[in-house]
C-alpha positions in Angstrom: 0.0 0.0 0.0 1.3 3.3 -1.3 1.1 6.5 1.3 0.1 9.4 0.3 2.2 12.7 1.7 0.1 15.9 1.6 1.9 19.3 2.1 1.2 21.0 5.3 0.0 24.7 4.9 1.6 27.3 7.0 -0.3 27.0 10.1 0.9 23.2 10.4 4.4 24.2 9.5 4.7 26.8 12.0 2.7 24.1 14.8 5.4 21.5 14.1 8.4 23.6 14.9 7.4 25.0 17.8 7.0 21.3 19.1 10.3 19.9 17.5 11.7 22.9 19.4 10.4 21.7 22.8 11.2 18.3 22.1 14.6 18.9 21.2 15.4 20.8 24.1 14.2 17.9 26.5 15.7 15.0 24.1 18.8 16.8 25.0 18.8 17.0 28.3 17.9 13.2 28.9 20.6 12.4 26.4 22.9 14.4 28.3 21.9 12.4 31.2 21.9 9.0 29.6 25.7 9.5 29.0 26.8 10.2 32.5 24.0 8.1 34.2 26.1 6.2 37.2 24.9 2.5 37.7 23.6 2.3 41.1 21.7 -0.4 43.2 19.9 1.3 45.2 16.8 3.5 42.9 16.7 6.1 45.8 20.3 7.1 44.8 19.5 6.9 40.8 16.6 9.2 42.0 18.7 11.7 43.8 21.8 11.4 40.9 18.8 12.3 37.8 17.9 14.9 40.2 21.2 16.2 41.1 21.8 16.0 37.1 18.5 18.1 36.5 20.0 21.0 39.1 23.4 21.2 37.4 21.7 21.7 34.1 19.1 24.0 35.0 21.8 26.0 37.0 24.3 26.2 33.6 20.9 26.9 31.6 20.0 29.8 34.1 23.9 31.2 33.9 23.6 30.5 30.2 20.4 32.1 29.4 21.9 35.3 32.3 25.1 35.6 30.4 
């Protein structure tokens, strides 16, 4: 079965990169966090690590965004 691809008008266009924007900006940060994301047994300390993770990059985001 063929699909069929219609062309989105304007209002569509702009719709969808306003969300790719958003969802870029969080892909990133849980990207980030996938790559330093330290194995622990305990999910109470995972917890506190993701949000010790979330701090830092709200904190450079905030100095970033200040700067």
């Amino acid at each position: 079965m063929l699909k069929q691809f219609w062309r989105l008008n304007e209002r569509e266009q702009e719709a969808n990169r306003k969300r790719s924007r958003v969802q870029a900006r969080v892909e990133h940060v849980f990207a980030q966090h996938a790559n330093r994301l330290v194995r622990n047994i305990k999910q109470v300390r995972v917890g506190v690590n993701i949000g010790m993770m979330n701090l830092m990059h709200n904190m450079h985001r905030l100095v970033w965004l200040a700067g």
